[in-house]
N, C-alpha and C positions, 0 to 999 in steps of 0.2 A: 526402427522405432522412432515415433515423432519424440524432438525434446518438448517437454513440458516448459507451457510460456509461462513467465510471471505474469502473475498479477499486481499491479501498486498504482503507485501515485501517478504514473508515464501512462498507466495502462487507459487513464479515465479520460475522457478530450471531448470538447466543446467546440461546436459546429456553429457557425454563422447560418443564418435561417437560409440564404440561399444553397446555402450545403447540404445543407438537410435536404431540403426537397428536390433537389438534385442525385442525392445518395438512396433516395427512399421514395420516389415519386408516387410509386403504389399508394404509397399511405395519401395523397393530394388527389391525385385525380381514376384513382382503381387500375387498371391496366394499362399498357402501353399501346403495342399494335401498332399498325400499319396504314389502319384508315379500312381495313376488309370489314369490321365490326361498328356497328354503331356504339356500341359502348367504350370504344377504344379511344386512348387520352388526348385525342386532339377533337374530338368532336365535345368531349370533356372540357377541354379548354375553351373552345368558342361558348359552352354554356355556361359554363361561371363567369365570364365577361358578359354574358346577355342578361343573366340573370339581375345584377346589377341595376341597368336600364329597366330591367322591369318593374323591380321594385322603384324606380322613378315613377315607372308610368302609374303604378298601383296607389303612389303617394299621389299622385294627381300632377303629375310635371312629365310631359313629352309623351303625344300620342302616336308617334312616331319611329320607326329604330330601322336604320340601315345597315343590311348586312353583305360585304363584297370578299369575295374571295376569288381569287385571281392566282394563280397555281400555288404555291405555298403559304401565301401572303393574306392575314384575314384582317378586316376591316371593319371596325362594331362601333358607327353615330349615332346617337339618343340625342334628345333636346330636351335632358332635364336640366335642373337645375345646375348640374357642373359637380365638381371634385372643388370646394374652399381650394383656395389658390394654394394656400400657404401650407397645405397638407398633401398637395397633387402626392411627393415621395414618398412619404409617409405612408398614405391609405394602398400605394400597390408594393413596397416593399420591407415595410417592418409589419411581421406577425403582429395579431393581437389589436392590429388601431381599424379602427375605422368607425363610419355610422351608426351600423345596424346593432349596437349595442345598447343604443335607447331608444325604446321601443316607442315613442313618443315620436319620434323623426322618424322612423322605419317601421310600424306595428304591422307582424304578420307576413314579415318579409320571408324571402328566402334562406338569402345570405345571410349569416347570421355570426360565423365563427372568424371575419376577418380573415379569412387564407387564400380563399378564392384567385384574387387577382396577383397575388403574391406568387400562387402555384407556377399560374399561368408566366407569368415572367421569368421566373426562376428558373422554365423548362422551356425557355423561348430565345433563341438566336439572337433575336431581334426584336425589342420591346417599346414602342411610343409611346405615349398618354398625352393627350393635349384638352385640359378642361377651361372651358369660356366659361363666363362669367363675369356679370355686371359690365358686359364690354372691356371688360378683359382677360387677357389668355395665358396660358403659360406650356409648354411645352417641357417634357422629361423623356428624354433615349435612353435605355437600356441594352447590353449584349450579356445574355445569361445572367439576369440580375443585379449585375454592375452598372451602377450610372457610366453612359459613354457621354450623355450630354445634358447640360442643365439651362436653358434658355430665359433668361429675367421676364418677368411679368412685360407684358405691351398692349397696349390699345389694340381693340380688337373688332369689325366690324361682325362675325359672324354670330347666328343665332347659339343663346346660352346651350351646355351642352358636353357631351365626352366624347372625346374620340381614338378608343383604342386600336391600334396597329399591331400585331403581333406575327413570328415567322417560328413555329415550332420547330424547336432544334433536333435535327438529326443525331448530333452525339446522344441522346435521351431515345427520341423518335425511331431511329433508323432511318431506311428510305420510306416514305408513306407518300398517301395523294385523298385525299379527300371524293369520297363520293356524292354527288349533289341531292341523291334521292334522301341520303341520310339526313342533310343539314334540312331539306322541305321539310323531311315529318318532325323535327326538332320544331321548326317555325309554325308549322301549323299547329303544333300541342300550343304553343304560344298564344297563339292566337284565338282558337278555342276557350281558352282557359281567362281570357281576358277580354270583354266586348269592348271596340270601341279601339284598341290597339289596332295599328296598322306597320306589317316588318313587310320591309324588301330586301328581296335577297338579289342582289346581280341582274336588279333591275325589274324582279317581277315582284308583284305585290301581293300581300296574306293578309286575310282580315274576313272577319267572323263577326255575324250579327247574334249568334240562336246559341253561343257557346257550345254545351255537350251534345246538342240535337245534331247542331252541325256535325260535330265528329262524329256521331254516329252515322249520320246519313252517307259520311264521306269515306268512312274505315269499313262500313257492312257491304259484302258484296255480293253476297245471297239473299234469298228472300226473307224476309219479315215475315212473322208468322201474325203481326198485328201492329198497328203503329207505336212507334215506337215511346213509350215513357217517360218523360219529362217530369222531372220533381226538382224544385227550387224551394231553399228557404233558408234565408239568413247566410252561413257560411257554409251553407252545404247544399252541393248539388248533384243529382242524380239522371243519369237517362241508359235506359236498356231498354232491349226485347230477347225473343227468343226467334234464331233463326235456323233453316236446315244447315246447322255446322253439328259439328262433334267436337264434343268439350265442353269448358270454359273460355270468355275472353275478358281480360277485363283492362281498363287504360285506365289510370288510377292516378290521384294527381293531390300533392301537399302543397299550398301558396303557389301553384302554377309550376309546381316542381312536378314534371314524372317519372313516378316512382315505381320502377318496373318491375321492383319485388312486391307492390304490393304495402302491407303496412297494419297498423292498429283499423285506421279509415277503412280498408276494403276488408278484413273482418268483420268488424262490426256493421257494415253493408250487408257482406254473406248472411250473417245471422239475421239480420233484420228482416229482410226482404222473405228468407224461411220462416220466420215466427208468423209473421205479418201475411203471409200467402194459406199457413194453413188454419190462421184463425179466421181469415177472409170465410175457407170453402166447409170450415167446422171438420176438417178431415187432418190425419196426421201423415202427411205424405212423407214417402224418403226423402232425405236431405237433396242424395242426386237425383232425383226425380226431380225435385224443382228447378235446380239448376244446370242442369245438362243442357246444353245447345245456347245457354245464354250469352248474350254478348252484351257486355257494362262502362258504362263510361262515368266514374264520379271525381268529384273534388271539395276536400275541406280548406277552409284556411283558420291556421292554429297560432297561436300567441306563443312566438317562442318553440317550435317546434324540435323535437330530438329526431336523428336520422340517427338509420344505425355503422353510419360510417361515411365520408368527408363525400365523397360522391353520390348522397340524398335517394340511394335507391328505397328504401324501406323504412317507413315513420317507425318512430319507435313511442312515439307520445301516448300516454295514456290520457290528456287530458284536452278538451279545447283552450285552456287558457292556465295558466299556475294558476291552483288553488278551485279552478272551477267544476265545470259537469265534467265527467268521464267523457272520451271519444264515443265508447259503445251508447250511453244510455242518450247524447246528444243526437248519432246516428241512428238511433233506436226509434226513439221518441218522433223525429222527423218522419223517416219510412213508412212507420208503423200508421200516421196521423193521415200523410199525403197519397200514400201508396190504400191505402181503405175506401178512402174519400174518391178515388181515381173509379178504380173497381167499380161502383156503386155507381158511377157518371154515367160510364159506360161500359153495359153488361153485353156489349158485342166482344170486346177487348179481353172480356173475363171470363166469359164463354170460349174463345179462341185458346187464353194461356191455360184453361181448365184441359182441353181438349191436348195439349201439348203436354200438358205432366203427367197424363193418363196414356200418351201414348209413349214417354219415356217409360213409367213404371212399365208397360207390357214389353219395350223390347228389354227393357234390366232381368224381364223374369227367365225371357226366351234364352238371353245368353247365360243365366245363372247357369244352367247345365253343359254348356259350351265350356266355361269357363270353369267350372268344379273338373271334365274330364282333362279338359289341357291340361289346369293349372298344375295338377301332382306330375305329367308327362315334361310340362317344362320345367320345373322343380328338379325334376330327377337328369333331365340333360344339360342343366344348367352345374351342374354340379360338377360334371367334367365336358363341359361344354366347347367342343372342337369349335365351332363358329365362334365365338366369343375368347378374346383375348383381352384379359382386361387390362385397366392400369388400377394405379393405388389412390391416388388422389382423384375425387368426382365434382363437380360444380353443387350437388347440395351437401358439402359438408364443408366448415368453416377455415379448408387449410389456406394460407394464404397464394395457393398457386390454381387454389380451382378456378379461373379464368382460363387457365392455357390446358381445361382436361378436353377431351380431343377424342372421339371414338372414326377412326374410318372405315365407312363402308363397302367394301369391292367384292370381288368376283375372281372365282378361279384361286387355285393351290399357287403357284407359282407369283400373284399378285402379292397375296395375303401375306405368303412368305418372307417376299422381300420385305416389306412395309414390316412386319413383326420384327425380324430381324435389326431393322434401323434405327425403329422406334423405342422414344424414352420412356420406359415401362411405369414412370412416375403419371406420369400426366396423358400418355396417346396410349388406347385402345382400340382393339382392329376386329372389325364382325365380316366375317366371311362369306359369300353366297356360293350357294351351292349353282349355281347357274343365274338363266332370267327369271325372276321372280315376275308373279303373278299381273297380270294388266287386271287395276281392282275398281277402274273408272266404270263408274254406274252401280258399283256392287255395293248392298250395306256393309257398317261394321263388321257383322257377321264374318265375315273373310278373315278378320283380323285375327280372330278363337279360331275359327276351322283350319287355317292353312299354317303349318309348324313353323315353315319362316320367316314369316309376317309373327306371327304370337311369340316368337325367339326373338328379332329384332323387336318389339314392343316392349319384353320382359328388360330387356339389356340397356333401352334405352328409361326405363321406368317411368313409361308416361299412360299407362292406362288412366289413371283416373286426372289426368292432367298434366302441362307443362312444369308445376310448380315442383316438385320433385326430381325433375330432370338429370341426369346422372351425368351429363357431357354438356362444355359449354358449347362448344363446338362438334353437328356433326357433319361432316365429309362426305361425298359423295365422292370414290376414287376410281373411276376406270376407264379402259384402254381408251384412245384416242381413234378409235373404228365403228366403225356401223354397229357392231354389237354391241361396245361399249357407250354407244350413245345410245342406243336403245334401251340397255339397262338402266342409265342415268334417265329419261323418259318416264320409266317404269317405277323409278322410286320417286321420282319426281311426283309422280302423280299420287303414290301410295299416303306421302306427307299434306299434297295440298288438298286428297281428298278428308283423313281422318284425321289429320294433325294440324292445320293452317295456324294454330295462335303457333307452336314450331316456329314454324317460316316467319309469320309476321313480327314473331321475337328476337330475330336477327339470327337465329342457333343453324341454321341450315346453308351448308358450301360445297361450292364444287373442288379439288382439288386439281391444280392448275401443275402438271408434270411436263418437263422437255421434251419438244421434237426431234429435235436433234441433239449432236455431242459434236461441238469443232474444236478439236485440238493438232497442237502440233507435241514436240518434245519436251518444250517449256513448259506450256500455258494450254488447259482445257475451258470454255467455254460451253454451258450449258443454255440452249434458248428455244424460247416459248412459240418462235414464230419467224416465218419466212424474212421475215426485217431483220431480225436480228440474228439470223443466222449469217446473211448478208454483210451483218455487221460486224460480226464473228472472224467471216472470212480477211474481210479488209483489215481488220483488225492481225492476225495471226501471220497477213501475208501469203506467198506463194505455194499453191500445192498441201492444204491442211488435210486432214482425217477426219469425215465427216460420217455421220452415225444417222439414221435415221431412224428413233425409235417407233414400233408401233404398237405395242404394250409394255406394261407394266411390269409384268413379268421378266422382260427382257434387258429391264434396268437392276442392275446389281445393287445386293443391302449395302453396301459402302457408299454407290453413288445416290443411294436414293434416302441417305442418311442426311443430305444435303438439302432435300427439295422438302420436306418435312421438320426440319428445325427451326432456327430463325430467318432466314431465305424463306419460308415457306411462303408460296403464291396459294392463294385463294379467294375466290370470285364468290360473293354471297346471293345468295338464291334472294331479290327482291321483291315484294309486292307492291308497286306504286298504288296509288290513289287511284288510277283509273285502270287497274285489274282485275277482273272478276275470276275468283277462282274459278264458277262453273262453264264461263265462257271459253277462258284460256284450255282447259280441260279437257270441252266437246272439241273445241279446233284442232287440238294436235293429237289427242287420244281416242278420240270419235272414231265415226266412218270415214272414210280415206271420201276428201273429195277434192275436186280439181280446185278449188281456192289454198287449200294446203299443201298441195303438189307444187302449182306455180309460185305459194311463197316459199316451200323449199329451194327450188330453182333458182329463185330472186336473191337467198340470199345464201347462198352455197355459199361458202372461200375457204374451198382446198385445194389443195396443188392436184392437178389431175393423174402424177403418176402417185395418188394418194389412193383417189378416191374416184370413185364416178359417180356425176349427177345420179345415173339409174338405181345404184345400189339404195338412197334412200329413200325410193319410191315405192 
């Protein structure tokens, strides 16, 4: 039996601010991670230091911001006006100081709560700040929040300006590495969001003249069903169309913040652009009928904005300004004015989106009967549902671990097994497939309702009527390292980027990254991903080790595979750059078999040959 601890005077204790966010980083920057997630706290940390400079640039000081990362090492120059010398320590290490507190020197910033750069230090190895000004400089080192160095003010020839250095700490971190496709679409939201800015990153340059036109034209990778809608006025800005996608998408953005849950702002968008659509055509269309297939790109900027927690995913404001219009009748009233006026310009445009919600309503009707017959049969298998294994904690409910909720997808009894058996039944969940699931390239939704395993994975993942509901932050893709198993990862692959793609583009979709081998001796086991490191394994271990060469899943025990799913856990995220086209990517490797797809198989084979043979994936 536990003794019961006192409570008293000893029990209460006061934390210096770098303690804090050291003891509780969740609360500073959301999650930790590895660098596999874009939302994960170093990609966090580079944005609160950017954010900063932006709000420079927004104030009218430095059209410019350098960004260099160099393996661990980030690197974030502006040429604003500087950090006041005599505050340089101050504004990144004591809570609560800084500028954006009067809104006169800062109105409509970002940053807003003073923690920002404070976070980022506090959770940083290695911490610099070097702010110029008036031709002079001053220099402050940090190692985990502690001044290591204080350098006197000095004459300084460089242009005015900040220059933060930071090395996120592994004690915090763990191992992590930065992925570069992450940090682009972070700079390009920058840059969109702001004309007239220009970011480099590692030497390449971002810069946008058309704002949200631009991100549309650069994020849509299917066809336009009509060009796309641009609406501009005052602090609000809007541009969508509707293209051959399924769903919703929407890129949502507060002061140049984005906000990837969304917000009061894209709300009151939703409704607007419904109101405003069905009093355009004098008809009361369903809600999802209007909105199905759209894809939206909007931005407010609000005086003072409330976020509903320190990492700005989700405005929480109800107002453009203290004391001013409401968000909704500000967004309303804009929509409603410019979105009418648009219509009436051009009746090519509105004859197009007419012709697109007519044919939404007809397939909603077709599947209504689809969907009445499943829906009682997945109801009732859901209930003792062998495929589904679930956990306790999901990503839309407010526990503080739904980040790390986790559903993996595999194949085969003996997979599923081990993986359940290892797994932390708080936060990992494991859906099962009964073999190769369906090849669904070219087929409508349709497939989705008629085939039980597709409409069972869809139920468990809860995203029929969109990604906002989503039950798992993370979903997995786990199987065998063979031809079959790459084939089923193919297959799902394609099942997401055809009817799911805001999924993928949301960061929620990965591969699960298991060992090839096991080199051990008596001492020491080494588990590794790849021919290197197995190599490395060996040199390592010395003479004559015990070498394992797994080739499924199944063949790895719940004990060892209780390692490769916790915090060790490797996973590779399913990426879509800028210059990917779903439909493209799609026809090439899901199509018909043709000799361009063969020879870049060939081209870019690497397995060991007594693995595999070139012919087997032909």
């Amino acid at each position: 039996m536990e003794t019961e601890q006192a409570y008293n005077e000893e029990s209460i204790k006061s934390l210096e601010w770098r303690e804090h966010i050291r003891l509780r980083p969740g609360m500073y920057i959301g999650k930790l991670g590895d660098g596999s997630s874009p939302d994960d706290g170093i990609y966090v940390q580079i944005k609160e230091i950017l954010d900063n400079s932006i709000d420079e640039f927004v104030m009218g000081f430095g059209k410019t911001i350098e960004v260099t990362i160099k393996e661990q090492q980030v690197v974030v120059r502006d040429y604003g006006r500087g950090i006041p010398l005599g505050k340089v320590i101050e504004c990144v290490s004591k809570i609560n100081t800084g500028a954006k507190y009067d809104s006169k020197v800062f109105k409509k910033a970002v940053g807003l709560n003073g923690v920002g750069s404070k976070a980022v230090n506090a959770l940083s190895s290695y911490f610099r700040v070097q702010s110029i000004r008036d031709g002079m400089s001053r220099t402050v080192e940090f190692r985990q929040g502690e001044i290591s160095s204080d350098e006197p003010e000095k004459q300084c020839d460089l242009r005015s300006g900040t220059i933060v250095t930071f090395i996120p700490d592994e004690e915090i971190f763990g191992k992590y590495h930065f992925i570069p496709e992450y940090v682009q679409k972070m700079l390009w939201n920058y840059v969109f969001l702001n004309n007239g800015l220009t970011l480099i990153f590692n030497g390449e340059r971002f810069h946008s003249q058309n704002g949200l036109l631009d991100l549309l034209n650069s994020y849509i990778d299917t066809p336009v069903l009509y060009p796309i809608i641009h609406l501009r006025d005052g602090d609000f800005e809007c541009a969508f169309a509707h293209c051959e996608v399924y769903g919703e998408e929407y890129y949502s953005f507060v002061n140049g913040q984005h906000t990837t849950q969304g917000g009061t702002h894209q709300a009151a968008f939703r409704e607007a652009l419904v109101k405003t659509i069905r009093e355009f055509y004098k008809k009361d269309f369903d809600t999802n009928d209007i909105r199905a297939s759209l894809v939206a790109a909007l931005s407010i900027k609000v005086q003072d904005p409330v976020f509903e927690s320190q990492t700005k995913t989700k405005l929480g404001s109800l107002h453009v300004e203290p004391d001013g219009v409401t968000i909704r009748n500000y967004v309303m009233d804009i929509v409603k004015k410019h979105l009418d006026n648009y219509l009436h310009m051009n009746p090519e445009t509105a004859e197009a989106l007419l012709r697109k919600i007519m044919q939404s309503e007809k397939e909603r009707k077709e599947w209504a009967n689809i969907r009445k017959i499943t829906k009682e049969s997945v109801k009732k298998v859901s209930l003792h549902n062998k495929k589904l294994r679930d956990c306790r904690i999901h990503y839309n409910n407010h526990d503080d671990r739904r980040y790390e909720s986790t559903i993996f997808i595999t194949e085969g009894d003996s997979a599923s097994g081990s993986i359940t058996k290892a797994r932390d039944v708080n936060t990992q969940a494991v859906f099962s497939l009964k073999g190769k699931p369906l090849n669904c390239f070219g087929l409508s939704k349709r497939v989705v309702y008629e085939n039980e395993e597709f409409n069972l994975l869809q139920s468990a993942l809860n995203v029929e009527e969109g990604v906002e509901e989503l039950r798992y932050n993370y979903v997995v893709i786990a199987t065998d390292a063979d031809v079959d198993g790459m084939h089923i990862r193919l297959l799902l692959l394609t099942f997401f980027l055809q009817f799911y793609p805001e999924l993928v583009r949301s960061g929620h979709l990965y591969i699960l990254q298991t060992p090839l081998f096991r080199v051990r001796n008596k001492q020491r086991t080494i588990y590794c991903y790849s021919e290197e490191e197995k190599r490395e394994a060996i040199t390592q271990l010395g003479a004559h080790p015990e070498i394992t060469r797994f080739k499924g899943l199944g063949e790895i025990s719940p004990d060892e595979f209780s390692h490769f799913i916790s915090k060790d856990i490797r996973l590779d995220p399913v990426i879509l750059t800028r210059e990917s086209s779903i439909g493209e990517v799609l026809t090439f490797y899901m199509g018909k078999n043709t000799p361009e797809r063969q020879n870049f198989i060939i081209d870019n084979l690497r397995v060991e040959a007594d693995v595999l043979e070139p012919s087997e994936f032909l």
